[in-house]
C-alpha positions in Angstrom: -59.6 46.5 155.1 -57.6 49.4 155.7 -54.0 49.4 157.1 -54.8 50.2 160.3 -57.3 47.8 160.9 -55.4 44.9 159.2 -52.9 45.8 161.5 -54.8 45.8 164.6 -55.9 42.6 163.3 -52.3 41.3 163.0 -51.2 42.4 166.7 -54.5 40.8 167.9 -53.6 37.3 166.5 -50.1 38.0 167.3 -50.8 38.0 170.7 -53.3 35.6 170.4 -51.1 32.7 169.3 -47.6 34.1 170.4 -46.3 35.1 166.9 -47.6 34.9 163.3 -46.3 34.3 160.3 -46.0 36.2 157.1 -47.2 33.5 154.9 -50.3 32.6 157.1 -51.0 36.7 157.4 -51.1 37.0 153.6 -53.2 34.2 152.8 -55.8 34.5 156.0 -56.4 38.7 155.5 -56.2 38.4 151.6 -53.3 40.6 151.1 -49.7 40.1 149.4 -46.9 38.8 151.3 -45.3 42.1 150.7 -47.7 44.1 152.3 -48.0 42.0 155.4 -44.3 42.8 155.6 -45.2 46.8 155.6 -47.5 46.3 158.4 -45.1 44.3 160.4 -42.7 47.1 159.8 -44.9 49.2 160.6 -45.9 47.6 164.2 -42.4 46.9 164.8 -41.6 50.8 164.9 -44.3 51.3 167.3 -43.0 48.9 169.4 -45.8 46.5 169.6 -43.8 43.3 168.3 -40.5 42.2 167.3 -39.9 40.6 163.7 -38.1 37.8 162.8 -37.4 35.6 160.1 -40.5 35.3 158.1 -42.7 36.6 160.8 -43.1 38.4 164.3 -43.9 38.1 167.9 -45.4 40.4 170.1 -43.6 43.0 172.8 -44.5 43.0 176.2 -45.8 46.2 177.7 -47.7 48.1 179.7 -51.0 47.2 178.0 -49.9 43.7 177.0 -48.1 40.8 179.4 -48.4 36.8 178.1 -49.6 34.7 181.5 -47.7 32.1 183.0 -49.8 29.4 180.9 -48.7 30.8 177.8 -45.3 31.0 179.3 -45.2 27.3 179.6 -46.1 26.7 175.9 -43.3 28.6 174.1 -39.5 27.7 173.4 -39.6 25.0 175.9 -36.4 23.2 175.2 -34.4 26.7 174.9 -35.8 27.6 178.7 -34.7 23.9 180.0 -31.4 24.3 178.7 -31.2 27.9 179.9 -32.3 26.6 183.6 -30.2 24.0 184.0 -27.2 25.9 182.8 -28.5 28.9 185.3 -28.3 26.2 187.9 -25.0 25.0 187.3 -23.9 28.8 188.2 -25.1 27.8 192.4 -20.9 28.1 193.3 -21.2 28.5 197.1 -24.1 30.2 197.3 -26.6 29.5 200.1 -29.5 31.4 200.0 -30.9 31.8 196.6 -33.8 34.1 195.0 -35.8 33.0 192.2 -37.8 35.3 190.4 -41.3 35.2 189.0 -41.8 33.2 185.6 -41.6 30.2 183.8 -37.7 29.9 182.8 -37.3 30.7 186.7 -39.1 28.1 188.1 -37.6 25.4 186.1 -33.9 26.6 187.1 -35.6 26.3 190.9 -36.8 22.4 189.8 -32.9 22.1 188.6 -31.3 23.2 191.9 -29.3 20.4 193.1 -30.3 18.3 196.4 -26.9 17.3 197.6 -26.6 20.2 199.9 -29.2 22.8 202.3 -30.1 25.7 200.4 -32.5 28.7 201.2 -34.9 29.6 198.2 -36.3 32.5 198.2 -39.5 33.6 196.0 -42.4 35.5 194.6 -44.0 32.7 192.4 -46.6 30.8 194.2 -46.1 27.8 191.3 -42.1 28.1 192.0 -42.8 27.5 195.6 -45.2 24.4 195.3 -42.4 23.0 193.3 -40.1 23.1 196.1 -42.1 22.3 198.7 -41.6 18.8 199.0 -37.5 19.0 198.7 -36.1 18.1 202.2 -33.2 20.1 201.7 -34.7 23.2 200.5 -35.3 25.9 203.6 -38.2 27.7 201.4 -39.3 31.5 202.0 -42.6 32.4 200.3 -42.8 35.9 199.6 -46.0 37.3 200.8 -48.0 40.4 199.1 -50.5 40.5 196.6 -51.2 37.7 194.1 -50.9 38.4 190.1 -53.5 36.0 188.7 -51.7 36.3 185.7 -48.1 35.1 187.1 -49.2 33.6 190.0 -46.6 35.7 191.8 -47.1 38.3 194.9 -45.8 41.7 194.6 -46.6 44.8 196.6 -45.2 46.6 199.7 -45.2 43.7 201.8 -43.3 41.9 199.2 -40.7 44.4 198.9 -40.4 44.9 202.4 -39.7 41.1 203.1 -37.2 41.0 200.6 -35.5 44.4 201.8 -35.0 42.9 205.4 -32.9 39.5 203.4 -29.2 39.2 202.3 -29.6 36.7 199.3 -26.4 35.3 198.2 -27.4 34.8 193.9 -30.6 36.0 192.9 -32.0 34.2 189.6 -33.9 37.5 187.3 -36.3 36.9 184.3 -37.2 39.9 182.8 -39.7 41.0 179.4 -37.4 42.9 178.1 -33.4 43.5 177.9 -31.8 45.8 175.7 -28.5 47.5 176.0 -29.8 51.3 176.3 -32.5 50.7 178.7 -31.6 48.1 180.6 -34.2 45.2 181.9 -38.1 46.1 181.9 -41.2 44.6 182.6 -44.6 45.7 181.8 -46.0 46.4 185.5 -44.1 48.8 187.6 -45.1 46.8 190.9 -43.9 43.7 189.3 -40.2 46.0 188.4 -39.9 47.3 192.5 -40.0 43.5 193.4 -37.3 42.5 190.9 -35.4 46.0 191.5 -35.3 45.2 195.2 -33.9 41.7 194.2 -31.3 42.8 192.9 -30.1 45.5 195.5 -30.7 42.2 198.3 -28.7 40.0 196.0 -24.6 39.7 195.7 -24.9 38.3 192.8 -27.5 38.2 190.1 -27.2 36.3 186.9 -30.0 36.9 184.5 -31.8 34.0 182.7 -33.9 34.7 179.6 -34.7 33.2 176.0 -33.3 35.2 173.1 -36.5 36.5 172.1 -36.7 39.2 175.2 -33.1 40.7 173.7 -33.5 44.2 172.1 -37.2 44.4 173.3 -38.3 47.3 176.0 -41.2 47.0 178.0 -42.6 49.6 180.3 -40.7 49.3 183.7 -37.3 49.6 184.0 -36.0 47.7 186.8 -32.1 47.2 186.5 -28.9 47.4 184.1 -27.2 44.9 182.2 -24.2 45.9 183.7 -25.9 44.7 187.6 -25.4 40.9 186.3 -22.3 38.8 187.0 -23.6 36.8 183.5 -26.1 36.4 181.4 -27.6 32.6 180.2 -30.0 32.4 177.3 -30.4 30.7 174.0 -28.5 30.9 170.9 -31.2 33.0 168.8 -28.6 35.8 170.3 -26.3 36.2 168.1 -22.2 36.1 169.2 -22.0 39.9 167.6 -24.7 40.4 169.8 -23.5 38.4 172.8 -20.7 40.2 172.6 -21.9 43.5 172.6 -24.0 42.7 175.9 -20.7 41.2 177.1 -18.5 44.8 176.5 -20.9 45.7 179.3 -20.1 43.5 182.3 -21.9 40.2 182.3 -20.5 37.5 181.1 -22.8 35.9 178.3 -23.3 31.8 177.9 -25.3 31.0 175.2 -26.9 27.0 175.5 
């Protein structure tokens, strides 16, 4: 097997399981550990994943997106303590935008009953998750459906959400990095969560550390648009204080 096939090999099971491991890679494509580590090198500088200790996960982009069922697999207990600490950030906000995603619709499930609140959202599985809660006034975005996400995007989307003042908008994103800003991998799903945050007076970003120094395909927003950040301690303080030097104020749970 040549290198480029091996590797094409790698990224397929990459994004087949959600990350791969250099141990596993060696033993499964019959090469040294040391060369799996040249091919993840190698993929890494095409920006097709991200390595980490002893292994690698795939980038999001424009020919590659994980579906919300995959979303709901991975890093489960960082994106519960990310939502609930998102949450906590309500203040006196009244109407409320949640994005598309997995991490987002848990922070929706963690929006406190004790008082009315307007949600606003995309996400078709965010909004059945509300549905039932007396004192949540819920907006469903309309538009096209994204089997994938389960979310509506589209003109009409975008024009609903253009005619709305939201008080704090909730943002996921694929990828955040401090030179491009926040991206996603389709450039319909980017003009919903661009026109977010121009409806929103204040945005907070939610996202595991993983999406951190990624950049997908769609650039939607800058770091510096976000009152704070709330992920997961993968991110580094150097790091979390770099992000910080632009604006947002970083809480990592």
């Amino acid at each position: 097997m040549d290198s480029n096939t091996r590797q094409r090999e790698i990224l397929t099971l990459a994004r087949a399981k959600g990350s791969v491991d250099v141990t596993t890679l060696s033993s499964e494509l019959g090469v040294s550990a040391e060369t799996v580590r040249r091919d993840l090198r190698s993929l890494e500088e095409h920006g097709l994943v991200k390595r980490t200790h002893g292994g690698a996960y795939p980038v999001e982009s424009a020919a590659y997106e994980t579906t919300l069922a995959d979303r709901t697999q991975r890093q489960f207990p960082q994106k519960m303590r990310i939502a609930r600490a998102g949450a906590s950030l309500l203040k006196g906000a009244e109407t409320v935008f949640v994005d598309e995603g997995f991490t987002p619709q848990l922070l929706a499930e963690a929006l406190p009953d004790s008082r009315p609140l307007t949600v606003i959202t995309s996400s078709l599985t965010t909004a059945v998750a509300l549905s039932t809660r007396p004192n949540i006034n819920l907006i469903q975005l309309g538009g096209r459906v994204r089997p994938g996400t389960m979310a509506a995007i589209g003109h009409d989307c975008t024009r609903m959400l253009a005619a709305l003042v939201v008080d704090l908008a909730f943002i996921g994103a694929n990828g955040i990095s401090r030179e491009h800003g926040l991206t996603t991998p389709d450039t319909l799903v980017g003009e919903v969560k661009a026109q977010a945050v121009r409806s929103a007076k204040r945005r907070v970003l939610i996202s595991v550390s993983r999406k951190f120094g990624t950049v997908s395909f769609s650039r939607f927003a800058e770091v510096r648009d976000f009152e704070a950040i709330v992920t997961d301690y993968g991110l580094s303080s150097t790091e979390a204080a770099r992000y910080g030097m632009l604006g947002p104020q970083v809480i990592r749970v």
